[in-house]
ZATORPA-522334 format. One line per field, with one value per residue (C-alpha): residue number from 1; residue in three letters; x, y, z. Coordinates in pm, whole numbers. Layout:
N
n = c(NUM, ...)
res = c(ALA, ...)
c1 = c(X, ...)
c2 = c(Y, ...)
c3 = c(Z, ...)
This chain:
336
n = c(1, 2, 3, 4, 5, 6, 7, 8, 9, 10, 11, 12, 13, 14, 15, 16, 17, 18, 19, 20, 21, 22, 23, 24, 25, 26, 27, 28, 29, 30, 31, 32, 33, 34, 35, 36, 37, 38, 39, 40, 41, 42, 43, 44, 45, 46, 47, 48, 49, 50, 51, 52, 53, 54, 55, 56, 57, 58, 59, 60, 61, 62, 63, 64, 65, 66, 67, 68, 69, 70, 71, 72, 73, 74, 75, 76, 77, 78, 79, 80, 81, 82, 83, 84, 85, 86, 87, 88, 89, 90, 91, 92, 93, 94, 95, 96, 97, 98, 99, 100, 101, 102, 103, 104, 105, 106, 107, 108, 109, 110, 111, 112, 113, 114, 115, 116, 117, 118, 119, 120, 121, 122, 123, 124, 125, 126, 127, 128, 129, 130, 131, 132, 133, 134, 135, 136, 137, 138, 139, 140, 141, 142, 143, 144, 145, 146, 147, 148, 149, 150, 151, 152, 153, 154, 155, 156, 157, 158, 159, 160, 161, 162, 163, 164, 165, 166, 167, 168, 169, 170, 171, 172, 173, 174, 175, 176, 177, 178, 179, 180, 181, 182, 183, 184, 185, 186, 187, 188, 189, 190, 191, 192, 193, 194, 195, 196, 197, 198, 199, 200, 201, 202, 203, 204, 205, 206, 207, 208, 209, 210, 211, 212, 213, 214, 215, 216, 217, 218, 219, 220, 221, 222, 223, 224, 225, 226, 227, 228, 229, 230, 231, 232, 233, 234, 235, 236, 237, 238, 239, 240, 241, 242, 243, 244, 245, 246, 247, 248, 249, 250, 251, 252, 253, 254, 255, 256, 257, 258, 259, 260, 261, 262, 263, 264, 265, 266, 267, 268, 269, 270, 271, 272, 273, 274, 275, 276, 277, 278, 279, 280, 281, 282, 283, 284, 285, 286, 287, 288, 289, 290, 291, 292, 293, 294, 295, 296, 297, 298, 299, 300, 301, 302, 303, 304, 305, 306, 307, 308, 309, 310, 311, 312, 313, 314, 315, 316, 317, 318, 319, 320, 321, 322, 323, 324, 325, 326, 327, 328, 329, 330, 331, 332, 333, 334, 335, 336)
res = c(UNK, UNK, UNK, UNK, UNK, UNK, UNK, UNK, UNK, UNK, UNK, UNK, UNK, UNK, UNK, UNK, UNK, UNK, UNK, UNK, UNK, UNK, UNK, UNK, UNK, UNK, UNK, UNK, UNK, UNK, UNK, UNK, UNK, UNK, UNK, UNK, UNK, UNK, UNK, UNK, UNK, UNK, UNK, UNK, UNK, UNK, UNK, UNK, UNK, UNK, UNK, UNK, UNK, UNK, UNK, UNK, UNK, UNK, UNK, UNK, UNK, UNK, UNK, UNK, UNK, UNK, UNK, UNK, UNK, UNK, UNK, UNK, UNK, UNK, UNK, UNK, UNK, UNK, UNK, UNK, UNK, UNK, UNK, UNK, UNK, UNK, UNK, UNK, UNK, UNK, UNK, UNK, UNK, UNK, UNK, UNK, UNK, UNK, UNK, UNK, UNK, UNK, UNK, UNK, UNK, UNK, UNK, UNK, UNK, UNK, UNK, UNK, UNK, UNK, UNK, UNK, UNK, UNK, UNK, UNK, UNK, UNK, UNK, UNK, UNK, UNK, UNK, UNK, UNK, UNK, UNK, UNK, UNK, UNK, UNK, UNK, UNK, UNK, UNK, UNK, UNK, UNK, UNK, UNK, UNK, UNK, UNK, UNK, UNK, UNK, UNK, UNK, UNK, UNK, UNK, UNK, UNK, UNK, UNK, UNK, UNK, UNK, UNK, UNK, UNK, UNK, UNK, UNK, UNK, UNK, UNK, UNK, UNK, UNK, UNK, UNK, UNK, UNK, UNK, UNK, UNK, UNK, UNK, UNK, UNK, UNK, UNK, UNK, UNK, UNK, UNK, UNK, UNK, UNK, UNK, UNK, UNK, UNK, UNK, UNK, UNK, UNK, UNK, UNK, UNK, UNK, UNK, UNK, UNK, UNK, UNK, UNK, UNK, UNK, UNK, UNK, UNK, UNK, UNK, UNK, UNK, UNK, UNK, UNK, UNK, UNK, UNK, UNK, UNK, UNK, UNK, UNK, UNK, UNK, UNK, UNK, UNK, UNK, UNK, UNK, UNK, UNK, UNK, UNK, UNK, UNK, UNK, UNK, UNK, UNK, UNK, UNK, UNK, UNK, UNK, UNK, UNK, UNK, UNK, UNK, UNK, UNK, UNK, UNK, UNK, UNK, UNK, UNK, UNK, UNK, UNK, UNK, UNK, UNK, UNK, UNK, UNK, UNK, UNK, UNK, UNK, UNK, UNK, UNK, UNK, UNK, UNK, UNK, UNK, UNK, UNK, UNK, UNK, UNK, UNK, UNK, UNK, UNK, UNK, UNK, UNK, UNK, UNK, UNK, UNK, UNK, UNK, UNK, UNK, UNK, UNK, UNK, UNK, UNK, UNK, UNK, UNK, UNK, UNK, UNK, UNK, UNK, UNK, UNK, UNK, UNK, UNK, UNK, UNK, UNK, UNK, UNK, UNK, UNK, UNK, UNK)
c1 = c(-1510, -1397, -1050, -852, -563, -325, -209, -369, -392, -276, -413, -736, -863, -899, -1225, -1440, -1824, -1928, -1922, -1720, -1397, -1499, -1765, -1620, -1425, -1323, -1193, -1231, -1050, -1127, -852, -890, -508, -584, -816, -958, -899, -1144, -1062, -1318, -1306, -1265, -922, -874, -713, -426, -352, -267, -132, 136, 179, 183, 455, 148, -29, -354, -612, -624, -630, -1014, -1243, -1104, -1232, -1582, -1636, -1923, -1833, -1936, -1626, -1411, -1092, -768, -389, -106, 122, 355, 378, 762, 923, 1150, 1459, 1285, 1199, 829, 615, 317, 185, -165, -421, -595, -957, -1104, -1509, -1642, -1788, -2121, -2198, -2055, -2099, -1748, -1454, -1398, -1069, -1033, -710, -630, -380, -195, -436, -198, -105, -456, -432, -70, -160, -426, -270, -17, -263, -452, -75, 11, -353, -256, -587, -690, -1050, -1010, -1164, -1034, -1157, -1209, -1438, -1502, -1841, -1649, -1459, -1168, -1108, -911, -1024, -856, -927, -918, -784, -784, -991, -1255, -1252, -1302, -1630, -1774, -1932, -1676, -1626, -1762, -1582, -1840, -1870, -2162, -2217, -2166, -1935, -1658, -1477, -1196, -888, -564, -361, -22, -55, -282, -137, -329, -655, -907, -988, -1381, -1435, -1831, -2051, -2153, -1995, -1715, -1800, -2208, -2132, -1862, -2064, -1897, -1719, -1592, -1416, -1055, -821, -619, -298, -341, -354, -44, 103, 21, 97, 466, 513, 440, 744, 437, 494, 195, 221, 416, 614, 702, 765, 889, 809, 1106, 1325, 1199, 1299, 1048, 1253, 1448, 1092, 948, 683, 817, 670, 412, 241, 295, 528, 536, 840, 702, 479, 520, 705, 580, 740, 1042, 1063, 1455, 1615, 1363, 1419, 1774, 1792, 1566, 1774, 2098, 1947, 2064, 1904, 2141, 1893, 1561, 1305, 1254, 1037, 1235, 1127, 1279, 1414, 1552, 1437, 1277, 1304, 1023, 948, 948, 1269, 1328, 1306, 1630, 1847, 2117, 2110, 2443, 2605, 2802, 3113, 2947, 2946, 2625, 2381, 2123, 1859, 1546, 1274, 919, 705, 527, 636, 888, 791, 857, 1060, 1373, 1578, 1915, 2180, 2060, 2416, 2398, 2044, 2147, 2387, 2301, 2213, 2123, 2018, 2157, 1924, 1914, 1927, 2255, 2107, 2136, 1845, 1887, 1697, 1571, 1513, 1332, 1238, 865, 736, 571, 848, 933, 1235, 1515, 1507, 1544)
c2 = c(1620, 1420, 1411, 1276, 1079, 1170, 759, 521, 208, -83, -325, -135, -321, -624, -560, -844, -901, -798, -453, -261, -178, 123, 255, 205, 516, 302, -99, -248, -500, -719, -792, -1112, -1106, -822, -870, -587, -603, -360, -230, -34, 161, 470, 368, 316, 577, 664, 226, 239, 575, 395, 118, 265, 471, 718, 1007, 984, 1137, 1067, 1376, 1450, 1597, 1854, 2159, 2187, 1789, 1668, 1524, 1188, 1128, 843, 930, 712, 697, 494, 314, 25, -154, -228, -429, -326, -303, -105, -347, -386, -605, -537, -258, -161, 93, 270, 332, 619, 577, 888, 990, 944, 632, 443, 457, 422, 534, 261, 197, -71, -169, -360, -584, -898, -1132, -1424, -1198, -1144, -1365, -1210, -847, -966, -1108, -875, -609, -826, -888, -447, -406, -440, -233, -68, -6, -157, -462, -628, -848, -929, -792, -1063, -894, -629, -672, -512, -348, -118, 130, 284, 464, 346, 640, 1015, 1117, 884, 938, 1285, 1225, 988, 1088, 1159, 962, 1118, 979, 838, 644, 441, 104, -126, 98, 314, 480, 687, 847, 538, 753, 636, 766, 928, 679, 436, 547, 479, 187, 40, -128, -295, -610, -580, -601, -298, -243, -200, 106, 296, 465, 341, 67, -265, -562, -583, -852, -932, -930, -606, -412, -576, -492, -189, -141, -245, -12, 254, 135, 81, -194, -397, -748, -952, -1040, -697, -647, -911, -934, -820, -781, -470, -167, 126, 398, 192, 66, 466, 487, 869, 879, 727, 903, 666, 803, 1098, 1200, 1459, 1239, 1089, 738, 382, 22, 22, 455, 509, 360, 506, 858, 756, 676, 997, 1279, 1130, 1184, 914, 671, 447, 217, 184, 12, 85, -48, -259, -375, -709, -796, -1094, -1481, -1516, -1782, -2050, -1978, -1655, -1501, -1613, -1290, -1178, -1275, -1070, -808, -688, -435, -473, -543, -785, -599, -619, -343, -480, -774, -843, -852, -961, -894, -998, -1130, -883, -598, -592, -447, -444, -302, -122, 94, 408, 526, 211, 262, 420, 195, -146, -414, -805, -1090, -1406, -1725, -2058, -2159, -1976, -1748, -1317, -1130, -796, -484, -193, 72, 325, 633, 700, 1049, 1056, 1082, 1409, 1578, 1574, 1203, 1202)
c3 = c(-375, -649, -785, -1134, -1136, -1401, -1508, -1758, -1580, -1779, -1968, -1884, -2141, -1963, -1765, -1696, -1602, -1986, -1936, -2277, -2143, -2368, -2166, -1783, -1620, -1321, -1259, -937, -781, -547, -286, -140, -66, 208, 553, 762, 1177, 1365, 1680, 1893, 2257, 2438, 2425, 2074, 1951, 2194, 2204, 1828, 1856, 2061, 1818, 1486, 1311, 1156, 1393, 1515, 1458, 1105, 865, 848, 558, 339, 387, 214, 228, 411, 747, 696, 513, 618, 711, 615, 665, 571, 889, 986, 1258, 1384, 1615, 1895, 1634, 1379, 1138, 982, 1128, 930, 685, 731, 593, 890, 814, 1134, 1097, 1208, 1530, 1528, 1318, 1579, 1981, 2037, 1864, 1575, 1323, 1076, 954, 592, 644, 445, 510, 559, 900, 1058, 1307, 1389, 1417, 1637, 1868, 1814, 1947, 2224, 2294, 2392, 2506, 2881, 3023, 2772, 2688, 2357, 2154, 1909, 1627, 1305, 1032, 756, 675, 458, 138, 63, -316, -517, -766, -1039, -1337, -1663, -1824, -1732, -1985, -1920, -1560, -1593, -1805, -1555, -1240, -980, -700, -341, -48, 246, 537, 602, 761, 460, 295, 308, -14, 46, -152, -95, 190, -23, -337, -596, -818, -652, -683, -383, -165, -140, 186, 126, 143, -221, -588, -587, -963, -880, -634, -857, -1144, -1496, -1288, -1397, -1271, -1305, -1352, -991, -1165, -1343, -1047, -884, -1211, -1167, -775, -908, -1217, -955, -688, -415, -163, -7, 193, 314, -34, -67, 287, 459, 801, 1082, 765, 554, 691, 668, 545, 331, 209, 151, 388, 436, 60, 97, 337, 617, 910, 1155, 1297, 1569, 1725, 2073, 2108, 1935, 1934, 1699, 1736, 1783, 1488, 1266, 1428, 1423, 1028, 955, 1129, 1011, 661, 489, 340, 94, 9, -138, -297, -637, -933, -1161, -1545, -1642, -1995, -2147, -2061, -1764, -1596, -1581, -1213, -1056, -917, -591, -332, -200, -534, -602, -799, -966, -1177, -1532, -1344, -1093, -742, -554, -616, -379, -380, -548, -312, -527, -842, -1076, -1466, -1561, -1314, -925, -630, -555, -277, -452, -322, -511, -660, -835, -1026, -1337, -1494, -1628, -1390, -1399, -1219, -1233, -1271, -1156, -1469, -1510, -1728, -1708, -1684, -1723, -1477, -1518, -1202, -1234, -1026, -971, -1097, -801, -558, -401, -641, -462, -496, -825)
């Protein structure tokens, strides 16, 4: 079933591989920032179901779609207090093109050897295996513009050996995710190649988290980092590492701070803004902390009463920098 994404992607323009930016409905990037970790066994399932702060099964086909679809969902791993360890896009392989039930998970790809042993660490007895799975690529695709994704041919989610497209579990905003062995832009029809930086750009004008930058390991918190929004937690599923402070933070039903997308004006500084610089208000009091980004857009995590009204960073260089937060249309209303 194919889908439209209401967004323009920017600097669409910018497509690469000498294909008119004109004539492509879709840019692909290719990830090499992000690793995949499969994991394989009877056991599979109910060991990450243990693990992970997402349910399991994964949500299936829609209704209508064939069942060779690839099914994909949106989790964290924590540690014992809570924090994130590591954020990972589950990718379930359906039954039948593998003898035994088979997950990959996207991760930062600085971490792979973590979350592996990480795993091989909690496996105990189960009937799992665990390793990695360099033969795949990992890439993003987007649309150029929604107009000219809705006169292409749509994209059809599938599951085969080489190559797995499915919806991104986070967001519509983010388009889908191309796990293959071959050129991302020679499988999407009217797709190009995309410029790496455009679709971080983009990843931060839309308030979406992804790393370790973004999410610093045993420091980000998951609510506090929207994984609620973003698809990415259950709260009536049975218990996982770092479960009670998380079910804590949720029924209390506060959550003071956030990460939001932030637009930067003024002189930058020649280097980037080092993560965890304070971010203040008019009058100086601490608003929150910048966490990463990219030129003048990124994340940072702010005490939401504190969003509307001017803010700035301080530089190294003793300079002000002033910040924009913004609330993603995206979000679910009440939040903004």
């Amino acid at each position: 079933m194919g889908v439209e994404f209401p967004l323009r992607l920017a600097h669409s323009s910018c497509c690469q591989g000498g294909k008119p930016a004109g004539s492509a409905a879709w840019t692909c990037f290719l990830l090499g920032e992000r690793a995949l970790v499969r994991v394989r066994g009877p056991d599979s399932a109910p060991f990450l179901l243990g693990l992970l702060t997402n349910e399991l099964p994964l949500p299936g086909p829609a209704a209508g779609e064939a069942s060779t679809s690839a099914r994909s969902g949106y989790a964290h791993f924590l540690n014992v207090q809570g924090r994130t360890l590591y954020d990972v896009i589950l990718y379930g392989l359906p039954e039948g093109s593998h003898e035994q039930p088979t997950f990959l998970l996207e991760c930062d790809s600085s971490v792979l050897d973590a979350l592996q042993r990480h795993l091989v660490l909690h496996k105990i007895r189960r009937r799992v295996t665990v390793e990695p799975c360099p033969e795949l690529r990992v890439w993003a695709v987007l649309p150029c513009a929604p107009e000219e994704a809705g006169r292409a041919v749509l994209l059809q989610e599938k599951a085969e050996c080489t190559t797995i497209l499915t919806r991104d579990p986070r967001t519509a905003r983010m388009g889908w995710r191309l796990l293959s062995q071959d050129e991302g832009s020679a499988l999407v029809p009217g797709g190009c190649l995309g410029d790496l930086q455009d679709y971080h750009r983009h990843r931060y004008q839309q308030g979406v988290p992804e790393g370790v930058h973004d999410l610093p390991p045993g420091v980000a918190l998951p609510l506090e980092s929207n994984l609620a929004f973003m698809n990415g937690i259950s709260f009536t599923k049975g218990c996982y590492i770092g479960q009670e402070l998380t079910a804590r933070t949720h029924h209390m039903g506060v959550i003071r701070k956030r990460l939001f997308p932030v637009q930067l004006s003024g002189p930058l500084p020649v280097g980037s803004i080092a993560p965890g610089t304070s971010v203040l208000t008019k009058s100086g009091q601490a608003a929150g902390k910048y966490r990463a980004g990219l030129g003048d857009v990124g994340l940072a995590l702010l005490r939401s009463e504190k969003i509307k009204g001017p803010l700035h960073i301080r530089t190294s260089e003793s300079g002000l920098v002033a910040l924009t937060a913004s609330v993603p249309d995206w979000w679910p209303t009440p939040t903004k």
